[in-house]
C-alpha positions in Angstrom: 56.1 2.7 46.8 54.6 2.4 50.4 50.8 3.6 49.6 48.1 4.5 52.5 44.7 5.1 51.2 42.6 6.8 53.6 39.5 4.2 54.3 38.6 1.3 53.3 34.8 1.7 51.9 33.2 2.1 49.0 35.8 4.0 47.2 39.1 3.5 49.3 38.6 -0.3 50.4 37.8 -1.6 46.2 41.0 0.9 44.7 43.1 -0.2 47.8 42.0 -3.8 47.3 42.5 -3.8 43.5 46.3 -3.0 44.7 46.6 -4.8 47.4 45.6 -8.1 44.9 48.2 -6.9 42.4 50.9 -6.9 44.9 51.4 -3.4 46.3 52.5 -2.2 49.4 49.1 -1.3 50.3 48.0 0.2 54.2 44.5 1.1 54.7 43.9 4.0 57.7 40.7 3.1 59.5 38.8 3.6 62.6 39.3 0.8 65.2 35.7 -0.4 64.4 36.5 -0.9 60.8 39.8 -2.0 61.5 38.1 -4.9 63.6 35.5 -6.0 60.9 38.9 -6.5 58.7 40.8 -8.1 61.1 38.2 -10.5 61.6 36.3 -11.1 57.9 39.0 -9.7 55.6 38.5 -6.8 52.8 35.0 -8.9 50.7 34.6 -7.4 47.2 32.3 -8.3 45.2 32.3 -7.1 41.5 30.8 -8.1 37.7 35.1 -8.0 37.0 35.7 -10.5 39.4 35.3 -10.4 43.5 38.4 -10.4 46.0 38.7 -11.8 49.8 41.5 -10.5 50.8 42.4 -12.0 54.4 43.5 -9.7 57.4 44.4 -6.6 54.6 47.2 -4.3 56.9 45.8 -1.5 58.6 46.4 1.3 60.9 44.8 3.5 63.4 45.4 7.9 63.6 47.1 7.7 67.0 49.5 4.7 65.5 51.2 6.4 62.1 54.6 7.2 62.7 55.8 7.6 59.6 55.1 8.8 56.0 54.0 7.1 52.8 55.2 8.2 49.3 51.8 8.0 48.2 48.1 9.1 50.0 45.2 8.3 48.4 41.6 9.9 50.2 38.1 9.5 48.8 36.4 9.8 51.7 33.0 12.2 51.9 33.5 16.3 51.6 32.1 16.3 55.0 34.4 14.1 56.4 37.5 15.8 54.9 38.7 17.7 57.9 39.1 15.2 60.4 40.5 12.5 57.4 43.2 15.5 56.7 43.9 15.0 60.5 43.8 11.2 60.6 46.5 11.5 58.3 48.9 14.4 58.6 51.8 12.1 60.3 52.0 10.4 57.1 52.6 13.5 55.2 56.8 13.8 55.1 58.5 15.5 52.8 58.2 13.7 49.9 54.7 12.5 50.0 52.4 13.4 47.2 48.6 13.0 48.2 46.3 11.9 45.5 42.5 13.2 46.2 39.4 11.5 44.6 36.8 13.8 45.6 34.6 15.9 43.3 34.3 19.5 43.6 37.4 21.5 43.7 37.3 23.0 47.1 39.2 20.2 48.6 42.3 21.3 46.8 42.0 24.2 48.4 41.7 23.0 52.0 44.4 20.4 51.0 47.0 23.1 49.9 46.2 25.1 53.1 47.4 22.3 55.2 50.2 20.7 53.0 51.0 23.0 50.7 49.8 23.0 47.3 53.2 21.1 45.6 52.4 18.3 48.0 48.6 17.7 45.6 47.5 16.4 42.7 44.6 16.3 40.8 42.1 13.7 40.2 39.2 11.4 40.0 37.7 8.2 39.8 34.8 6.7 38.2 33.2 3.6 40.4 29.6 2.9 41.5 30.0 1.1 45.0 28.7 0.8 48.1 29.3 -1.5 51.7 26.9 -3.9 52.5 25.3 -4.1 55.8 28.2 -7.0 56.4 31.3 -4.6 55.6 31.6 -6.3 52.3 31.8 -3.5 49.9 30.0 -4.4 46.1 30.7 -2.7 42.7 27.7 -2.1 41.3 28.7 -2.1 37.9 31.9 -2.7 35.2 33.8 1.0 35.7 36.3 1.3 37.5 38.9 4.2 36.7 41.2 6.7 38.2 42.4 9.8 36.3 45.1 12.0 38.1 47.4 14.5 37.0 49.9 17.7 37.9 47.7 20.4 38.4 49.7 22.6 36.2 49.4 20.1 33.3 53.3 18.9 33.2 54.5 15.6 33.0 56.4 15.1 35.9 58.2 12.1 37.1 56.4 11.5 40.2 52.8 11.2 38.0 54.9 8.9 36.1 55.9 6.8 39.1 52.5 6.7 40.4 51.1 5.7 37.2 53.6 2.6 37.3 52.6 1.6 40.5 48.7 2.0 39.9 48.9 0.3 36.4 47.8 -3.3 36.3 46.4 -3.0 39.5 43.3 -4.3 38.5 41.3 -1.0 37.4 41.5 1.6 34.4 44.1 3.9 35.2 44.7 7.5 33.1 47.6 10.0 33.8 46.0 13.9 32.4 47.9 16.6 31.9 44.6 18.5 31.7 43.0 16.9 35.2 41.6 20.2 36.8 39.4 20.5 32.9 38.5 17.1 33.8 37.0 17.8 37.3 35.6 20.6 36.6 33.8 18.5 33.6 33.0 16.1 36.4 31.4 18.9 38.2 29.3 20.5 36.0 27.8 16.7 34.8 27.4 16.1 39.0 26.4 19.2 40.4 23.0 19.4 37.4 22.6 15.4 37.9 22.5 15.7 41.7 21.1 18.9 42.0 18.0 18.3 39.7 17.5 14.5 41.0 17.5 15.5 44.3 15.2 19.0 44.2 13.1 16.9 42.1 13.1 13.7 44.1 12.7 11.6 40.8 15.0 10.4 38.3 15.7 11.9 34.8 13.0 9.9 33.1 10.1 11.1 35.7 11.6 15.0 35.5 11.8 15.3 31.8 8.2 13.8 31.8 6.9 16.8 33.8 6.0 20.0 32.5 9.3 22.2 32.7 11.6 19.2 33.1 13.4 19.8 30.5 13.8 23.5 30.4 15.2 23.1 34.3 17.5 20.3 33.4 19.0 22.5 30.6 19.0 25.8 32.5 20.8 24.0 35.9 23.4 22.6 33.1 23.9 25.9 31.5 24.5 27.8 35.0 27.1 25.2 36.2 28.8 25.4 32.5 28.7 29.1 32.9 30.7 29.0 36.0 33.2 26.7 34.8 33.6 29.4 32.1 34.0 32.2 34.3 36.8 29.8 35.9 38.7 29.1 33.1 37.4 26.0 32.2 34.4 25.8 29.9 33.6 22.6 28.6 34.7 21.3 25.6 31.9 21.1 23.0 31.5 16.7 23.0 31.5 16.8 26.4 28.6 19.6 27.1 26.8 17.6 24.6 27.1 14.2 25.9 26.0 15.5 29.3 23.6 17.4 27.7 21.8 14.1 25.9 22.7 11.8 29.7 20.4 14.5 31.7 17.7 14.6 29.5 17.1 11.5 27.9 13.5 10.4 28.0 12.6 7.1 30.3 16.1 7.3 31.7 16.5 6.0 35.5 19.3 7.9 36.0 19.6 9.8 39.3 22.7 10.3 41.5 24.0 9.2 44.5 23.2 12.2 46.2 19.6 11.9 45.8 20.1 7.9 46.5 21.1 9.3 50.1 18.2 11.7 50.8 16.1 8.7 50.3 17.8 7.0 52.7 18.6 9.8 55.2 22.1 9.9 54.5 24.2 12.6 55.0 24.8 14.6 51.8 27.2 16.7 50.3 25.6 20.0 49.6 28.4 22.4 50.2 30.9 21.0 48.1 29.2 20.0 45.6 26.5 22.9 44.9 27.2 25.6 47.2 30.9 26.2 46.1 30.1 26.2 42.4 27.3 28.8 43.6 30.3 30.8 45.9 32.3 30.5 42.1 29.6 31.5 40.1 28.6 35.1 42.7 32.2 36.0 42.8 32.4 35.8 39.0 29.2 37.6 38.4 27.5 34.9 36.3 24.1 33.5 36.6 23.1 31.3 39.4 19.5 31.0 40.3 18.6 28.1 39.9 21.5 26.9 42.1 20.6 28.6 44.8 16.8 26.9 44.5 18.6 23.7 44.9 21.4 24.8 47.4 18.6 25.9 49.8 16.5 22.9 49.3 19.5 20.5 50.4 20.3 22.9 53.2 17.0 22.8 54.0 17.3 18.9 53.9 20.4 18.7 56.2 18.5 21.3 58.9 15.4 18.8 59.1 18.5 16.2 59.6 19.8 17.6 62.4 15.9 17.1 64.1 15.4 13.7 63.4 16.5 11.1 66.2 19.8 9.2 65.5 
């Protein structure tokens, strides 16, 4: 199975390099200045599970794919998915499924628009990493999984074959038949994490410490649960808890990545992550003010962005 996985950063470079290490016919697509660090200092992970140097990895560049892959993997950023589904569209033939790791759900959407919606499946991964100032890119802890699935829920043979290739690889590997309740699960834990983190600037510990923490924690949870509901897909009862208990746990550190970048200046995903589950949530009449506090403080964010030098 000839694999490309779009990248090779935090997300694409470690799951591409896993499967490059296990023996598959891995191709990362890159810019030319990435493609240069690669050629010249290999793909450097380094991991708690064990780090990889993996010499001169294969690589190619937009203008130089010529023909398709059985298998696309993307993870890059939500912002950056429009010009990544252009990067790779001439490896899309007809018989190449493409694998998204993204959270939200609106890239299915855009996805289906542009390759048709048999062409995609569902899924996610679980991995905190990040590149070093040297292009090495360092796991930052001992997860490491990827959960995909039909969106329909059947079992179909190409799942199958994917989850042969991707098994062993080095990483925790899942075929779902319930994948879109699992992102949307994903969601609702990301979108109250990121979105009370990041209006709060603190982590859970500091918030439930103040006055109201808790109540907004809880109230930002319910509101992204409700719209899951109103979209088919309330959480299951263990998992609303176990989020419940994560977001408010006293003297927790916990924040997300989201508010990691607003500290560092970073470009953030406020659309994709809070402002579509706010779209869902209006369309389907259900509750969503405290969403829209937070959506307007990260656009707010992103506007004071666009005035600060480069």
């Amino acid at each position: 199975m000839r694999i490309l996985v779009v990248g090779a950063g935090a997300v694409g470079g470690y799951f591409g390099g896993r499967m490059l290490a296990a023996g598959r016919d891995v191709t990362f697509l890159v810019r030319e200045k990435r493609a240069q660090r690669l050629a010249q200092d290999g793909l450097q992970i380094k991991s708690p599970v064990g780090d990889l140097s993996l010499p001169n990895p294969p690589t190619v560049q937009k203008q130089d794919l010529q023909q398709a892959y059985d298998l696309v993997i993307l993870s890059c950023k939500a912002y950056d998915l429009a010009d990544a589904i252009d990067s790779f569209a001439a490896a899309v033939g007809p018989d190449t499924t493409i694998l998204p790791l993204l959270n939200g759900m609106q890239h299915l959407d855009m996805l289906a628009a542009r390759f048709g919606a048999e062409k995609v499946l569902g899924g996610q991964c679980v991995i905190a990493s990040t590149v070093d100032a040297d292009g090495a890119i360092r796991h930052l802890n001992t997860f490491h999984g990827m959960t995909f699935g039909e969106r329909d829920g059947t079992e179909s043979p190409r799942v199958k074959a994917i989850g042969q290739q991707l098994a062993g690889a080095g990483f925790d590997v899942a075929v779902s038949t319930a994948i879109l309740q699992s992102m949307w699960e994903k969601w609702i834990m990301l979108a109250s994490l990121a979105g009370s983190t990041s209006l709060m600037r603190s982590n859970i510990g500091d918030i439930m410490a103040a006055s109201g923490g808790l109540e907004f924690v809880n109230g930002l949870l319910g509101e992204a649960s409700g719209v899951a509901a109103a979209n088919g897909h309330a959480p299951g009862g263990p998992f609303f808890e176990r989020t419940r208990k994560m977001l408010t746990e006293t003297g927790s550190t916990l924040t997300a990545s989201m508010f990691r970048d607003i500290g560092n200046g970073a470009r953030i995903e406020a659309d994709h992550i809070i402002g579509d589950l706010l779209r869902r949530g209006r369309e389907a009449a259900v509750k969503t003010d405290l969403l829209q506090v937070v959506y307007t403080h990260l656009k707010t964010y992103e506007a004071r962005l666009l005035h600060q030098p480069a």
